[in-house]
C-alpha positions in Angstrom: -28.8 -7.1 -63.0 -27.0 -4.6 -61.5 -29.9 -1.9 -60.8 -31.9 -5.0 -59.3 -28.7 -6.2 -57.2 -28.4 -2.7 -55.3 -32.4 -2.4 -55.3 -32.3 -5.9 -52.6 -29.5 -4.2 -51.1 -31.0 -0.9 -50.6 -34.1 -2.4 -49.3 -32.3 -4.4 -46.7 -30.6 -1.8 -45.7 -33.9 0.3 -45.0 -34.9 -2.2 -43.0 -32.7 -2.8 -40.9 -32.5 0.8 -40.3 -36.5 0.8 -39.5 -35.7 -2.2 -36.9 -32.8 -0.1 -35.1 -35.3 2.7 -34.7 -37.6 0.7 -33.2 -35.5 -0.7 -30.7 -33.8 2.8 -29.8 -37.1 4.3 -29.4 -37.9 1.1 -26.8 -34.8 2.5 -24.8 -35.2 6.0 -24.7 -38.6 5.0 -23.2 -37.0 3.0 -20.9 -34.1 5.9 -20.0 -36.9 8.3 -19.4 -38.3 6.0 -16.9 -35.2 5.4 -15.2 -34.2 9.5 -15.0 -37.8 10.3 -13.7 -37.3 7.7 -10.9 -33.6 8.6 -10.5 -34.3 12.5 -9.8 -36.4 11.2 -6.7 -34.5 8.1 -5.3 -31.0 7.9 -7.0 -29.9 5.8 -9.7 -29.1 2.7 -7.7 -32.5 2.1 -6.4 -34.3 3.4 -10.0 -32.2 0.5 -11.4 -33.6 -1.8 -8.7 -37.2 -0.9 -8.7 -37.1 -0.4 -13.0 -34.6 -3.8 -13.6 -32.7 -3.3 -16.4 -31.3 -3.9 -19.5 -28.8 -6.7 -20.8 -25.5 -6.2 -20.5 -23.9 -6.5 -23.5 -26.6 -3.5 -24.7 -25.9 -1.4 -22.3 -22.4 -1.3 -21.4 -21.3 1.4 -24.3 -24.2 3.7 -22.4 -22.5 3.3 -19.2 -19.3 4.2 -20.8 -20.5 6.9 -22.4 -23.0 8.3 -18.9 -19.1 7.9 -16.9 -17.6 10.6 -19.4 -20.6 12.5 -19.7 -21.1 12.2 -23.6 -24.9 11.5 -25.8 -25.8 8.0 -26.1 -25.1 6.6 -29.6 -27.7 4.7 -31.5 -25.5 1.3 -32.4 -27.0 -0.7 -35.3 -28.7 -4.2 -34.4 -27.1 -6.0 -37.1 -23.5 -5.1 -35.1 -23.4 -8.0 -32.6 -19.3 -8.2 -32.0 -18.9 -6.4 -28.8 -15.9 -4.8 -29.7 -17.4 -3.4 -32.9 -20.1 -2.2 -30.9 -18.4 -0.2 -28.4 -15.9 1.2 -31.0 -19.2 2.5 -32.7 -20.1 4.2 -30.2 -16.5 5.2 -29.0 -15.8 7.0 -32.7 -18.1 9.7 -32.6 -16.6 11.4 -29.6 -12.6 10.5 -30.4 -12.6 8.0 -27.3 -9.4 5.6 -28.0 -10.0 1.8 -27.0 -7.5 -0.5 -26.6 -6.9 -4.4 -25.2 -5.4 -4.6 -22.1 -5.0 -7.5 -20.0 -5.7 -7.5 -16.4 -3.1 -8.8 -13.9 -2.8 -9.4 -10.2 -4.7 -6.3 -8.3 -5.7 -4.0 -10.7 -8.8 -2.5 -9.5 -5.9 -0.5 -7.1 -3.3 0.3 -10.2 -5.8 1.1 -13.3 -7.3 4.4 -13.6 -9.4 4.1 -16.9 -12.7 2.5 -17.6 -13.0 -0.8 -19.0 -15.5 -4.0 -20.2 -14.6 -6.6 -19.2 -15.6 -10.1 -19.6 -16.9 -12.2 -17.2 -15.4 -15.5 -16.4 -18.1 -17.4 -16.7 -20.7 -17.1 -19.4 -20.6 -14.3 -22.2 -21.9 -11.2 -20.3 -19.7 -8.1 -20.7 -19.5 -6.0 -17.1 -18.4 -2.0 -17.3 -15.7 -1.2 -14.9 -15.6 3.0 -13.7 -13.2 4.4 -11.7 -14.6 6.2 -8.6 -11.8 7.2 -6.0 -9.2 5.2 -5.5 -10.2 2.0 -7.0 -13.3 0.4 -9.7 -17.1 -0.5 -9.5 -19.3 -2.0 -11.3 -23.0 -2.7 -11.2 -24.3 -5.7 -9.6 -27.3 -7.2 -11.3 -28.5 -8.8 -7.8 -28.0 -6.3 -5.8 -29.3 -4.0 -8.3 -26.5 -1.4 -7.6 -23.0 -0.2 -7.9 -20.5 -2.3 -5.6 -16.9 -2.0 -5.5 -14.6 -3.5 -6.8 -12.6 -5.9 -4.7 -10.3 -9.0 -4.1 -13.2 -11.4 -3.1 -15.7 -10.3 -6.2 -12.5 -9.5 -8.8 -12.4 -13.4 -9.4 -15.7 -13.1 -11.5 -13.9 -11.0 -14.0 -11.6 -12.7 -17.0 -8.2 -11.5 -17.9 -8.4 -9.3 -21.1 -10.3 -6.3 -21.0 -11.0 -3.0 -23.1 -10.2 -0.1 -21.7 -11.4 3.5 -22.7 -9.0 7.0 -23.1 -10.9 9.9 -22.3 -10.4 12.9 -25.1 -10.2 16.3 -25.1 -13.3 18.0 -25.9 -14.3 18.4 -29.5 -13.4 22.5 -29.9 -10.0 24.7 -29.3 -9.3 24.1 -26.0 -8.6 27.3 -23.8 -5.9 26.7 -20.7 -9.2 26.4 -18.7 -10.4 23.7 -20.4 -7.2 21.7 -20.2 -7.1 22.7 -16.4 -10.7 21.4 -16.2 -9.3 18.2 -17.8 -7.0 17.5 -15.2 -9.0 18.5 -12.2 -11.5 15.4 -13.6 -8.8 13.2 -13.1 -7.9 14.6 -9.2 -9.6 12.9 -6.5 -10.6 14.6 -3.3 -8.9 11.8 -1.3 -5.7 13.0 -3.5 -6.2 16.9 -2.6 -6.4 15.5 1.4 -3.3 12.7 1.2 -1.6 15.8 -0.6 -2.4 18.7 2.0 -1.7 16.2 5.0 1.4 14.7 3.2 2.8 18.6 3.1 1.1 19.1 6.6 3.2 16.7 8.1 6.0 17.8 6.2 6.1 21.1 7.8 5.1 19.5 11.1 8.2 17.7 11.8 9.9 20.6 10.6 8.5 22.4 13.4 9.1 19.5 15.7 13.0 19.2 15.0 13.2 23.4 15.4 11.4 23.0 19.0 14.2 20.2 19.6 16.9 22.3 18.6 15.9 24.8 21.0 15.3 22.3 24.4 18.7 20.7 23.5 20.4 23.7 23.9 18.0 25.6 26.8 17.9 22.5 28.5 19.6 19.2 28.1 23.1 20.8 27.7 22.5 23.0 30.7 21.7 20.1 32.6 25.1 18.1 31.8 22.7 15.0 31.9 24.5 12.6 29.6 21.8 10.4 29.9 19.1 13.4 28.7 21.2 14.1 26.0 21.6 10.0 24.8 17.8 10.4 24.5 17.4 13.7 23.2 19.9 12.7 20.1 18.2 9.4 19.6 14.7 11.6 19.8 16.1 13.9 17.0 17.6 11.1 14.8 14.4 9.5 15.2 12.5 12.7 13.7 15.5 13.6 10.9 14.3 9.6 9.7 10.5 10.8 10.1 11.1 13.9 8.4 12.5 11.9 5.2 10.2 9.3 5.5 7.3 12.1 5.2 9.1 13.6 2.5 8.9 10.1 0.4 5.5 9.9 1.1 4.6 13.0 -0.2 6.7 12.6 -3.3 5.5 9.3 -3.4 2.0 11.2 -3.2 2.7 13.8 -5.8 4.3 11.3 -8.3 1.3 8.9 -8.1 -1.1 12.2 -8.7 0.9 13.5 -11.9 1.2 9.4 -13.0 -2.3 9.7 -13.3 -3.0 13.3 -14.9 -0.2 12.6 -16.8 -1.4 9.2 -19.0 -4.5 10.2 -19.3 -3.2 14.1 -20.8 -0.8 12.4 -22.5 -3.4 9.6 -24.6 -5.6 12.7 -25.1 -3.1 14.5 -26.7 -2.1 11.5 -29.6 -6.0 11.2 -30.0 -6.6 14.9 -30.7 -3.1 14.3 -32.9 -4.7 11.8 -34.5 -8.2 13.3 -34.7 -6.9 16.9 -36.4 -7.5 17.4 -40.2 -4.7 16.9 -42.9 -4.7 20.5 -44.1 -3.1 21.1 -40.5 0.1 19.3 -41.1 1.3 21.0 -44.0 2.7 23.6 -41.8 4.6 21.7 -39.3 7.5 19.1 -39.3 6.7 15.8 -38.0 9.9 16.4 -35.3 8.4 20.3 -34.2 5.0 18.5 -33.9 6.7 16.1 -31.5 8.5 18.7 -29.7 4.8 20.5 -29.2 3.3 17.9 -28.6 5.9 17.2 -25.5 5.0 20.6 -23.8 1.4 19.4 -23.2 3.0 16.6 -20.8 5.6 19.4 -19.4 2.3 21.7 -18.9 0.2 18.7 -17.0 3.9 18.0 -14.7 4.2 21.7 -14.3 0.6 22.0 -12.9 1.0 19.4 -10.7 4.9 19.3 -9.4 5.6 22.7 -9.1 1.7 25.0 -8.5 0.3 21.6 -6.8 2.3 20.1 -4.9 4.6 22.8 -3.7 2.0 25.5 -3.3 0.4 23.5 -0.7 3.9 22.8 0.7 4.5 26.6 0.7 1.2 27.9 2.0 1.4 25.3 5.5 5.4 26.7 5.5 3.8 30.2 6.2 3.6 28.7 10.0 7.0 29.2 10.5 6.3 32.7 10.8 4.8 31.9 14.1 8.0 30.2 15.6 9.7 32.8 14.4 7.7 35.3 16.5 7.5 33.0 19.3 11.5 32.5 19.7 12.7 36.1 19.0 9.6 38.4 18.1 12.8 41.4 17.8 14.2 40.1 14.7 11.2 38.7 13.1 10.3 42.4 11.4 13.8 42.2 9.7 13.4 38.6 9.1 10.4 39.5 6.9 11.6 42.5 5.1 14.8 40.2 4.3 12.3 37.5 3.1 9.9 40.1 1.0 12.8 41.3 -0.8 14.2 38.1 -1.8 11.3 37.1 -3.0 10.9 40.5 -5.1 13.9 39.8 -6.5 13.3 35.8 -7.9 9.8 37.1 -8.8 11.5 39.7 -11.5 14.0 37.6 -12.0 11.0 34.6 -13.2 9.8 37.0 -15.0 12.0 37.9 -17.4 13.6 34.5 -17.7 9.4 34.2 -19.0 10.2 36.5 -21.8 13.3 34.7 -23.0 11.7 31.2 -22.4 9.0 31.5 -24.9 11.4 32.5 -27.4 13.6 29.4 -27.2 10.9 27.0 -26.9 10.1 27.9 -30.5 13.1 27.9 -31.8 13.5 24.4 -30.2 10.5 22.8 -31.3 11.9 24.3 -35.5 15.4 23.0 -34.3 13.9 19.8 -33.1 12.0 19.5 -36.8 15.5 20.5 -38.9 17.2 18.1 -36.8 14.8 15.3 -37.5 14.1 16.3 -41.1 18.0 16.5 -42.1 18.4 12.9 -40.4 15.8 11.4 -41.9 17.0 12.6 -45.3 20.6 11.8 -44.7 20.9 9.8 -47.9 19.9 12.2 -50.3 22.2 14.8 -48.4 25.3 12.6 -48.6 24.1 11.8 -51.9 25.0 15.2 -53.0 27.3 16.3 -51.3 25.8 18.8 -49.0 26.8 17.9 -45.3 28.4 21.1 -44.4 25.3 23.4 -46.5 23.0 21.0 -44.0 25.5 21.4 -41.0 25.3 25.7 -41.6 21.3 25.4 -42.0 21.2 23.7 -38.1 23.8 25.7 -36.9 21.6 28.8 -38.2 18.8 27.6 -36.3 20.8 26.2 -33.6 22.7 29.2 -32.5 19.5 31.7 -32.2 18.0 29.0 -29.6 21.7 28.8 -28.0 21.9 32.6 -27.5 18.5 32.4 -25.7 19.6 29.4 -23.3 23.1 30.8 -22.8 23.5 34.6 -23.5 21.3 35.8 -21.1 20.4 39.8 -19.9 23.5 41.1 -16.9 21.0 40.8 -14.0 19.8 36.8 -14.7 23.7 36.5 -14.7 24.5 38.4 -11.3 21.3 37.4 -10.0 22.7 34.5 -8.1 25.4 36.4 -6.7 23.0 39.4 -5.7 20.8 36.8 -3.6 23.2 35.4 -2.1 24.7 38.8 -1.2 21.4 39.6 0.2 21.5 36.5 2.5 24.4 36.9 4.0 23.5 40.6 4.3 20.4 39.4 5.8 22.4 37.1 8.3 25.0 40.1 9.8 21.6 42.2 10.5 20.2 39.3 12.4 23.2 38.6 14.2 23.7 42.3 15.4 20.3 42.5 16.2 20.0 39.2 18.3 23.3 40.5 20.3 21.8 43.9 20.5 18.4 42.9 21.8 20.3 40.2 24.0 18.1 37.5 22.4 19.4 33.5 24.3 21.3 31.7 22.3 18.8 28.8 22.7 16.2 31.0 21.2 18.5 32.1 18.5 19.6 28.8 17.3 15.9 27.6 17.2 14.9 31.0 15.1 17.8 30.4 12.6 16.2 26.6 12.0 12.8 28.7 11.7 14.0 31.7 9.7 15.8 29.0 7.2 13.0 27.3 6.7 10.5 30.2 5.9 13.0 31.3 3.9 12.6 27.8 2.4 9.3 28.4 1.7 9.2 31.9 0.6 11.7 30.8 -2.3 9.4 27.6 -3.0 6.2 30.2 -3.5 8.6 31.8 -5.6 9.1 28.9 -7.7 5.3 28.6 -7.9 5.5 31.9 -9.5 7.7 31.0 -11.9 5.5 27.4 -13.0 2.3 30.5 -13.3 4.3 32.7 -15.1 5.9 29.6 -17.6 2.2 28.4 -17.9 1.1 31.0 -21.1 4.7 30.3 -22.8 4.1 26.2 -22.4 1.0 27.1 -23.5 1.7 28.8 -26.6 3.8 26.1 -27.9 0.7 23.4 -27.7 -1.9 25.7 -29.0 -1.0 25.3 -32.7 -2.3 21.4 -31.8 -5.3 22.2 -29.2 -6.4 25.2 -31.8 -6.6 22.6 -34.5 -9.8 21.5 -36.1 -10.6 18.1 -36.1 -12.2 15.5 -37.8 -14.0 14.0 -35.1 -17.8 15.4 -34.6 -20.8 13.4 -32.8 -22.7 15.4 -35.6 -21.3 13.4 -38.5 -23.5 9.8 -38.7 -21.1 6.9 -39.3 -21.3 5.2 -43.0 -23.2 1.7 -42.4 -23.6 1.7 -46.2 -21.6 2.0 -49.1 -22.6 1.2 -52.7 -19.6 2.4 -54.3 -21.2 6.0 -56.1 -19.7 9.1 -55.9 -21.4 12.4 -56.8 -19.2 16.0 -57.2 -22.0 18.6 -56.7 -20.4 22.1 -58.5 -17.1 22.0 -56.5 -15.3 25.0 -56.1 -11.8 24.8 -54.3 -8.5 26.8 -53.3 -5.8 25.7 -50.8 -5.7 29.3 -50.2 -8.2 32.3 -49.8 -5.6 34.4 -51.5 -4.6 31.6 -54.2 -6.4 30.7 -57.8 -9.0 28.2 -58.3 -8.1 24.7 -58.5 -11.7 23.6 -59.8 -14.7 26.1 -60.3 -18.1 24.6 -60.3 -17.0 21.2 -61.3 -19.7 18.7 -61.7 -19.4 14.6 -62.3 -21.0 11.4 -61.6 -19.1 7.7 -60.9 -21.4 5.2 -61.0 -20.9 1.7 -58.8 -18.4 -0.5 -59.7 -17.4 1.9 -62.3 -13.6 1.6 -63.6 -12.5 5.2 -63.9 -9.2 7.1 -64.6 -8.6 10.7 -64.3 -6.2 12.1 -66.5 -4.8 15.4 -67.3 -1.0 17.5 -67.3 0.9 17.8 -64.5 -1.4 20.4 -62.0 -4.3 20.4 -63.8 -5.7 19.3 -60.1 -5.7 14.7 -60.4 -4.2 14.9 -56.9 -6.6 17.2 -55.1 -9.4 15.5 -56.5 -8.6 12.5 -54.9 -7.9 14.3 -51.8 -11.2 16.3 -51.8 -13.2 12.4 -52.3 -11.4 11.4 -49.3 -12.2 14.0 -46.9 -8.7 15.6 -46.7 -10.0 18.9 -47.9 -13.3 20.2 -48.1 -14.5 22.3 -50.8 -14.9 26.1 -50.2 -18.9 25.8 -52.5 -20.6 22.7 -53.5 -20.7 19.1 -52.0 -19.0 15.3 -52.5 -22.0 12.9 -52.1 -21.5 9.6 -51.3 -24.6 7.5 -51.9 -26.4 10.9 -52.1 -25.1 12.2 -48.5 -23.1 14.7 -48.0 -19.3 13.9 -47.0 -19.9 16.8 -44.2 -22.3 14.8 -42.6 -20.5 11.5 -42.5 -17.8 10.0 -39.9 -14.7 10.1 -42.2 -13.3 7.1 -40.1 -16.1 5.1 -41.1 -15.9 6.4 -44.9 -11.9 6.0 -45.4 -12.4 2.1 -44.1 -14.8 1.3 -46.3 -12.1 3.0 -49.3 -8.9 1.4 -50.2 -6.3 4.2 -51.3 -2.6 4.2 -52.4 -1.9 8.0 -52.5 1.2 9.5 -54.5 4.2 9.5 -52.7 3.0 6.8 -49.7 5.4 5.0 -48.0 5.7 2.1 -45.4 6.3 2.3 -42.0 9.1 1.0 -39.7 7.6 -2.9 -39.0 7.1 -6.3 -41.0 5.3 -6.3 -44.1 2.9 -8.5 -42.5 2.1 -5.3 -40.0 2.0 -3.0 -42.8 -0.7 -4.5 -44.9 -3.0 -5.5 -41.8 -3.3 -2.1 -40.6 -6.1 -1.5 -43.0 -8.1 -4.6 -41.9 -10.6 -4.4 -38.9 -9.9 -8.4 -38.4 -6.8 -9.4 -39.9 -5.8 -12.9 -40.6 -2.9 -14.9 -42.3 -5.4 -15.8 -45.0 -6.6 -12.6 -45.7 -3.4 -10.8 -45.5 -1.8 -13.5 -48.3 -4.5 -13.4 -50.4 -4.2 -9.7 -50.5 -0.2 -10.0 -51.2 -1.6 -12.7 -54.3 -3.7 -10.0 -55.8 -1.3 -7.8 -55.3 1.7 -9.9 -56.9 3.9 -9.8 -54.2 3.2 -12.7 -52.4 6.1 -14.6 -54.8 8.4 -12.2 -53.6 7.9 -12.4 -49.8 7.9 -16.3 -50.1 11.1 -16.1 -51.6 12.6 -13.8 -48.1 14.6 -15.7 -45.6 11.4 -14.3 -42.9 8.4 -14.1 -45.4 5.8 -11.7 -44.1 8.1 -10.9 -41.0 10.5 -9.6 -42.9 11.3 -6.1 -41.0 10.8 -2.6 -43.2 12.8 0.2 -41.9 11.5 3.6 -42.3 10.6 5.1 -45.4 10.4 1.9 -46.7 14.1 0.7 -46.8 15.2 -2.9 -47.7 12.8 -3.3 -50.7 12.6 -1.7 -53.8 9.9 0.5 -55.5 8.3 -1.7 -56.8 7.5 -4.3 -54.0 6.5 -1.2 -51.8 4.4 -0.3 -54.6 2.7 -3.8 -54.4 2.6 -4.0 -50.5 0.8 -0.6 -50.8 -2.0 -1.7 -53.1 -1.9 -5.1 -51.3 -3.0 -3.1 -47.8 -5.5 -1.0 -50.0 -7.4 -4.0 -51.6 -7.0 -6.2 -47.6 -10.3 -5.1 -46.0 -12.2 -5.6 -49.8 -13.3 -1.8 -49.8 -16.4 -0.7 -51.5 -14.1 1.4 -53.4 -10.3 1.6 -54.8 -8.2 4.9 -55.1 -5.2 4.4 -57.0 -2.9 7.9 -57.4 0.0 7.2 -59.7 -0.1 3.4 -57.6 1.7 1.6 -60.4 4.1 4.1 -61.5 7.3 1.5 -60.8 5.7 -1.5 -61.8 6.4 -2.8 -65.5 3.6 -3.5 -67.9 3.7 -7.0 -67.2 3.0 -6.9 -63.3 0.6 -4.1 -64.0 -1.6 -5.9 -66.1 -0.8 -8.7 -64.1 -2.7 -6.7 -61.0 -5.5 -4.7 -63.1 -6.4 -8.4 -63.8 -6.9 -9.4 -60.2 -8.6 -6.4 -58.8 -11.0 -7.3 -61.5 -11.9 -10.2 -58.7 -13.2 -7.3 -56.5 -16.4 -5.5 -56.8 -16.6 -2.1 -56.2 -15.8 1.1 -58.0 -12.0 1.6 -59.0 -10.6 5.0 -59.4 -7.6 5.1 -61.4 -5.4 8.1 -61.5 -2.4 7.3 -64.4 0.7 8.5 -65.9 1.2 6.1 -68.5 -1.7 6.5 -70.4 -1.5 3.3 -72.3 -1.9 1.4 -69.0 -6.0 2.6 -68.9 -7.3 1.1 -72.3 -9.6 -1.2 -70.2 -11.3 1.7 -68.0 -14.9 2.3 -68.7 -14.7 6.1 -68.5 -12.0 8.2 -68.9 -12.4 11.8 -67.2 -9.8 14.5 -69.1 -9.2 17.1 -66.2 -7.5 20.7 -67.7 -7.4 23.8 -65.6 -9.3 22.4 -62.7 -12.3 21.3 -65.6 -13.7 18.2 -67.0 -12.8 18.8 -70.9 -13.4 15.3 -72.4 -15.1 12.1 -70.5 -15.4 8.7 -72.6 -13.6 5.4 -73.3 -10.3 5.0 -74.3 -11.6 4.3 -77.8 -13.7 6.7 -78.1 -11.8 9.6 -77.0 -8.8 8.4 -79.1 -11.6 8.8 -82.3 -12.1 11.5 -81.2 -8.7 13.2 -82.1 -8.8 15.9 -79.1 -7.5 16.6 -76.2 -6.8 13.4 -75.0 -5.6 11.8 -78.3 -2.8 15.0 -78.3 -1.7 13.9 -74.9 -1.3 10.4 -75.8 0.4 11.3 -79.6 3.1 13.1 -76.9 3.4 10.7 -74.6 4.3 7.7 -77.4 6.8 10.6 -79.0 8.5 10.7 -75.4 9.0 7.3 -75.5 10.3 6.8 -78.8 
């Protein structure tokens, strides 16, 4: 029955996969069309001559065209639109989530969405392009924009679409590249004019300065003076006013880099392969992960913003010639070596940066790691052995914040020696060469504020010079390989069989063996356990069917493919797993056992706590499933997480189960209690076990020693059998007893 059973199901499946071809081979006809006609009129008018396609079918292209990514062939059989787009989202590590859409915000949003129309059931793509949204218009046949009169045809929820990184180690060009995507021309002009005007009411006030005291004070005009300080106020308000713009300006600019850098960044978080975080604490990853925002606000603020501010500052220079063309030679020399002098200075504060931003992220990570386990530290005894191991840390990052080389210490005081130097020279100079005092008050305004700029270019050069040290501490994350890859088809099908094709693994190139050309079959629906001595290699086997490592020789099959050629995503769903060690996370227990589910419900989520015997229990707290779990699952004991675990693993009904030392703090009576239940639920059940006596119903047992299969059988059987198994069962009663 069951060879016959996965027979119709096979068969279904093939032909559903010859119906999908069929249609994507009826639109790539249709594309090829639409690109021939597009090279010679534009898209907007091949879409109107060529018609096109329904919505809802072609919105995840659109989505997919706006960030420049391959089309993804979606499955007929998927009809939910969400599911769809998410299908074709998964590929390429592009994050959806809900949003809702209030008031005006074609003007506020800045990522792409579907959204659904008020009327009927279409589903309309909404790109960004400038400074606001379009969308195509099926009469027109075109791309209109997106405003107040035409918004009314959208609904209120939406999905909206986070752009990732690319899919490789990104270099500080490609994350530069990133940003520039999100910068608008009509941001690089608002942002020039913003610091042209900037500089232009500088120059105004300076020209004031001068008339007022050449002129209007000459002339003992009180009413020429009334209107030359109501003129000036008027321009000191102007001058701010500009200044807020421009800030304004620059903030909106780095609002908008900055969300879009800052999603990437969780999504390549999410995206990068376990191996990865073995060798960093979740609080250093979170420090690192913070310099990638501090890099995109760096870019921006400091080389953006100010370097345009500093380059239309340069005309200064020109007042300064034109008011006392004697003193602007010293003026510049005074200015060249100032800027020398904060140049080195930048520098070598460089040097001593990089330094303490590592030993701030592994400070950051202690700090976190010795909180986090402040109950087993107080537990014995060791606050002042965990005080001295962050002090340790702690002071090396200190002494690079605080104990800095002589000359960053006198630095100050040697620039500001300079200055005043500076301002004596000019002085003399402007008596000697009998410069008017008019002129001389209006080159001081000038000469201040190319000084001004001079010292903001210097800043610039110390944002260029922190750029490689900011860098550095992200790379370990952008360097990372990921999981994600268009190249790896998603899993439509899962019948529950797993194949190990002579396996070879090490964690290490340098380290032994765990397994050496191991070979084994589980068939579907099969109830295995694994079994074996502590490190004989239960653990990594379960991590190498999952995905988290990948074998150094050999292949996991699933179904006969390859686990290298299939969308892990896709494959974990589809597998319910409660690994050693897993814990909850801060939330309800409602939230932690939906996470699993695609579509959770109330009904869905109890009947998984039933199954999982828990459900009594959370009846029986004063807020049921909205009881709150604090992290590292705190208010309940090991036993109930243990059940909430399992009850998550077993909520989506996954093809198969994973159970790693799942039942460890359960009694006999609850366990058997469970193995019962998950008897309702087809699929294949792998079972790894301490307590031996707790797999007598398994239909295979697997005897793992030394990274090798050494016995394989029923419980029965291999107890008749008087071997290896049998010994570690004889020892495991003795221990009891």
């Amino acid at each position: 029955m069951r060879s016959l059973w996965e027979a119709t199901e096979k068969m279904s499946w093939f032909s559903e996969q010859i119906n999908d071809r069929k249609k994507q081979d009826k639109t790539v006809f249709y594309d090829s069309f639409i690109k021939l006609t597009a090279s010679v009129v534009g898209k907007g008018e091949a879409l109107s001559k060529l018609g096109r396609r329904p919505s809802q079918y072609s919105v995840a292209d659109e989505i997919l065209d706006y960030f420049g990514f391959k089309r993804v062939e979606i499955p007929s059989k998927i009809k939910d639109i969400e599911k769809r787009l998410e299908y074709a989202a998964r590929p390429y590590g592009i994050m959806i989530k809900r949003v809702t859409l209030e008031g005006e915000w074609y003007l506020e949003a800045f990522q792409p969405m579907v959204v659904k129309k008020k009327d009927g059931d279409d589903y309309i793509a909404v790109l960004p392009k400038g400074h606001g949204f379009v969308f195509f218009d099926e009469k027109k046949s075109r791309y209109v924009k997106v405003k107040k009169r035409n918004s009314r045809i959208f609904g209120e929820r939406a999905l909206a679409f986070y752009e990732p990184f690319p899919l490789h180690k990104l270099s500080v060009t490609d994350l530069l590249t990133f940003m520039y995507k999100k910068i608008t021309p009509n941001d690089i002009f608002m942002l020039a004019m913003g610091s042209f005007g900037a500089v232009l009411v500088g120059m105004i006030s300076t020209h004031l300065s001068r008339t007022l005291f050449r002129e209007v004070i000459q002339s003992e005009n009180m009413q020429a003076l009334t209107a030359m300080a109501f003129f000036m106020i008027c321009v000191l308000i102007s001058s701010k006013f500009v200044h807020i713009i421009h800030e304004m300006i620059t903030e909106a600019i780095n609002s908008r880099i900055s969300l879009s850098v800052e999603a990437a960044s969780y999504m390549r978080l999410m995206s990068i392969s376990v191996p990865f975080f073995r060798d960093y604490s979740s609080g250093e990853l979170a420090n690192r992960i913070g310099y990638i925002k501090a890099f995109c606000t760096l870019i921006v603020k400091s080389v953006l913003s100010v370097g345009f501010s500093s380059l239309f500052s340069l005309l200064y220079i020109g007042q300064v010639n034109h008011y006392a063309p004697s003193l602007l030679e010293t003026a510049i020399i005074t200015v060249i070596i100032t800027f020398l002098l904060t140049v080195f200075a930048i520098f070598l504060q460089t040097r001593i940066s990089r330094k303490r931003m590592e030993y701030t992220a592994k400070e950051s990570g202690l700090f976190l790691s010795l909180v986090g386990g402040i109950q087993k530290i107080k537990l014995a005894g060791a606050e002042k052995r965990a005080f001295a191991k962050w002090a340790d840390v702690y002071s090396t990052e200190a002494g690079y914040a605080y104990d800095l080389p002589i000359f960053l210490k006198v630095y100050p005081i040697i620039n500001m020696g300079i200055n005043l130097a500076c301002t004596l020279v000019v002085y003399f100079l402007a008596v000697h060469t009998e410069v008017e005092y008019p002129d001389y008050v209006a080159f001081t305004a000038a000469f201040g504020m190319m000084q001004g700029a001079f010292t903001a270019l210097s800043s610039v050069a110390v944002s260029v010079a922190d750029i490689k040290p900011i860098f550095e501490m992200c790379k370990p994350i952008l360097d990372a390989p990921i999981e994600a890859d268009p190249s790896r088809a998603p899993l439509e099908h899962l019948n529950g069989g797993i194949e190990l094709s002579h396996v070879s693994f090490s964690y290490d190139k340098n380290s032994d063996p765990i397994f050496t050309d191991l070979s084994l079959k589980i068939r579907p629906g099969e109830y295995l356990a694994i079994v074996g001595e502590t490190g004989c290699g239960k653990s990594t086997l379960i991590r190498l069917l999952l995905g988290f490592e990948e074998p150094t020789k050999g292949a996991v099959l699933y179904g006969g493919i390859d686990l290298k050629r299939i969308d892990l995503e896709t494959l974990r769903r589809k597998i319910g797993a409660v690994m050693q060690n897993d814990k909850l996370f801060h939330g309800t227990i409602y939230a932690n056992i939906a996470i699993a589910c695609d579509d959770p419900t109330p009904e869905k989520i109890w009947e998984a706590a039933r199954l999982a015997q828990i459900a009594e229990d959370i009846e029986n707290m004063p807020m049921g499933m909205n009881t709150m779990i604090s992290e590292g699952s705190g208010g309940v004991s090991g036993g109930q997480r243990q059940r909430i675990l399992i009850a998550r693993a077993i909520a989506c009904k996954p093809k198969i189960l994973i159970f790693d030392e799942a039942t460890s703090a359960l009694d006999n009576i609850t366990q058997k209690k469970i193995s019962n239940a998950l008897d309702q639920i087809k699929c294949t059940r792998i079972v790894i076990a301490h307590r031996l006596s707790t797999i007598k119903n398994c239909e295979r047992i697997l005897v793992l020693s030394a990274g090798k299969v050494v016995e394989s059988g029923s419980y029965d059987s291999l107890m008749e059998k008087d071997g290896y198994f049998a010994g570690l069962v004889h020892r495991q009663q003795l221990r009891n007893h």
